[in-house]
C-alpha positions, 0 to 999 in steps of 0.5 A: 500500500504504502510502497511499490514493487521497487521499495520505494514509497509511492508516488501518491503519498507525496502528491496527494499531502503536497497537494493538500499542503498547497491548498491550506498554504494559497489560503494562508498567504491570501489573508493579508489582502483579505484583511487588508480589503475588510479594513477598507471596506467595512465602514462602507459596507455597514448595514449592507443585506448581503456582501459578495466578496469576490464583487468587491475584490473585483472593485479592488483590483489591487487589492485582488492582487495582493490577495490572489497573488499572495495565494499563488506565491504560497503554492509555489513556496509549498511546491519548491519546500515539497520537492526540495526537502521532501523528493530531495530534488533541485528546481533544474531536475523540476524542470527549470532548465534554462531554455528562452526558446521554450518559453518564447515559442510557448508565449507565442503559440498561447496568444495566437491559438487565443487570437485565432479562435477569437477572430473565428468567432467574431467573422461568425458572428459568434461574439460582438465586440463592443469598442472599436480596435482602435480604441483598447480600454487599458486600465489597472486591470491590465497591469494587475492580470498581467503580473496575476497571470505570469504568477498563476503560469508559474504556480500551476506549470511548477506544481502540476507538470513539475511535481507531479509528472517528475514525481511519478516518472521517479517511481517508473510510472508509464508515460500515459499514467504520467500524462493522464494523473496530471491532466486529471488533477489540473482539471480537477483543480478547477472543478469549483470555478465559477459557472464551470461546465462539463466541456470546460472541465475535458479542455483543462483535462486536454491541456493538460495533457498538451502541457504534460507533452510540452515538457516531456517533449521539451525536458522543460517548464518553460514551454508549457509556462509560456503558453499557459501565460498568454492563453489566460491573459489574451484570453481575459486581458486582451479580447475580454472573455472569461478565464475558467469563469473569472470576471474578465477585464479586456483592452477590448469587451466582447458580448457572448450573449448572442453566440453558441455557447458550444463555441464561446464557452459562454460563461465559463470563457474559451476554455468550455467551446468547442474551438479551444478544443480545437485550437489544443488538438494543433497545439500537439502538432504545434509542439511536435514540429518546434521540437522537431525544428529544434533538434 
C-alpha cells in the first residue's frame, strides 16, 4: 500500500499531502489582502443585506492582487519546500532548465491559438465586440492580470507538470499514467470555478495533457509556462472573455450573449467551446514540429 514493487514509497503519498499542503498554504498567504480589503471596506459596507466578496475584490483590483497573488506565491513556496526537502530534488531536475526558446515559442503559440479562435468567432458572428480596435480600454486591470497571470503560469506549470509528472516518472510510472494523473488533477483543480461546465472541465483535462507533452517533449517548464501565460491573459486581458469563469477585464469587451455557447464557452470563457478544443488538438502538432525544428 504504502510502497511499490521497487521499495520505494509511492508516488501518491507525496502528491496527494503536497497537494493538500498547497491548498491550506494559497489560503494562508491570501489573508493579508483579505484583511487588508475588510479594513477598507467595512465602514462602507455597514448595514449592507448581503456582501459578495469576490464583487468587491473585483472593485479592488489591487487589492485582488495582493490577495490572489499572495495565494499563488504560497503554492509555489509549498511546491519548491515539497520537492526540495521532501523528493530531495533541485528546481533544474523540476524542470527549470534554462531554455528562452521554450518559453518564447510557448508565449507565442498561447496568444495566437487565443487570437485565432477569437477572430473565428467574431467573422461568425459568434461574439460582438463592443469598442472599436482602435480604441483598447487599458486600465489597472491590465497591469494587475498581467503580473496575476505570469504568477498563476508559474504556480500551476511548477506544481502540476513539475511535481507531479517528475514525481511519478521517479517511481517508473508509464508515460500515459504520467500524462493522464496530471491532466486529471489540473482539471480537477478547477472543478469549483465559477459557472464551470462539463466541456470546460475535458479542455483543462486536454491541456493538460498538451502541457504534460510540452515538457516531456521539451525536458522543460518553460514551454508549457509560456503558453499557459498568454492563453489566460489574451484570453481575459486582451479580447475580454472569461478565464475558467473569472470576471474578465479586456483592452477590448466582447458580448457572448448572442453566440453558441458550444463555441464561446459562454460563461465559463474559451476554455468550455468547442474551438479551444480545437485550437489544443494543433497545439500537439504545434509542439511536435518546434521540437522537431529544434533538434
Amino acid at each position: 500500500m504504502f510502497k511499490n514493487k521497487n521499495g520505494q514509497v509511492r508516488a501518491g503519498w507525496f502528491i496527494v499531502p503536497a497537494f493538500v499542503a498547497m491548498v491550506v498554504a494559497q489560503q494562508l498567504f491570501a489573508l493579508p489582502g483579505l484583511f487588508l480589503l475588510l479594513f477598507t471596506e467595512t465602514p462602507q459596507l455597514v448595514g449592507t443585506p448581503q456582501v459578495n466578496v469576490l464583487e468587491t475584490l473585483d472593485q479592488h483590483p489591487w487589492f485582488s492582487l495582493l490577495m490572489q497573488g499572495g495565494g499563488i506565491l504560497g503554492s509555489i513556496l509549498i511546491t519548491y519546500v515539497f520537492w526540495r526537502f521532501i523528493n530531495k530534488g533541485t528546481l533544474r531536475t523540476l524542470g527549470f532548465q534554462s531554455s528562452i526558446f521554450d518559453f518564447l515559442y510557448g508565449l507565442f503559440l498561447g496568444a495566437v491559438s487565443i487570437s485565432i479562435i477569437f477572430f473565428i468567432l467574431l467573422f461568425a458572428g459568434n461574439v460582438t465586440l463592443l469598442n472599436s480596435f482602435g480604441s483598447p480600454e487599458f486600465s489597472t486591470y491590465t497591469i494587475t492580470f498581467f503580473l496575476l497571470f505570469i504568477l498563476v503560469g508559474l504556480s500551476e506549470e511548477m506544481f502540476f507538470r513539475g511535481y507531479v509528472m517528475s514525481t511519478m516518472a521517479s517511481r517508473n510510472h508509464p508515460k500515459w499514467a504520467i500524462y493522464v494523473g496530471s491532466a486529471v488533477l489540473f482539471s480537477i483543480a478547477h472543478g469549483m470555478n465559477p459557472n464551470v461546465s462539463l466541456l470546460g472541465l475535458l479542455n483543462i483535462l486536454l491541456v493538460g495533457l498538451l502541457f504534460a507533452y510540452m515538457f516531456d517533449a521539451t525536458k522543460s517548464l518553460w514551454l508549457p509556462i509560456g503558453y499557459h501565460m498568454t492563453w489566460n491573459y489574451f484570453q481575459g486581458n486582451v479580447f475580454g472573455f472569461a478565464v475558467s469563469g473569472t470576471t474578465p477585464h479586456g483592452l477590448y469587451n466582447v458580448s457572448v450573449d448572442d453566440g453558441n455557447d458550444w463555441l464561446t464557452g459562454g460563461a465559463f470563457g474559451l476554455e468550455g467551446g468547442l474551438l479551444a478544443t480545437l485550437l489544443i488538438i494543433l497545439g500537439f502538432l504545434a509542439t511536435r514540429h518546434y521540437v522537431r525544428w529544434k533538434r
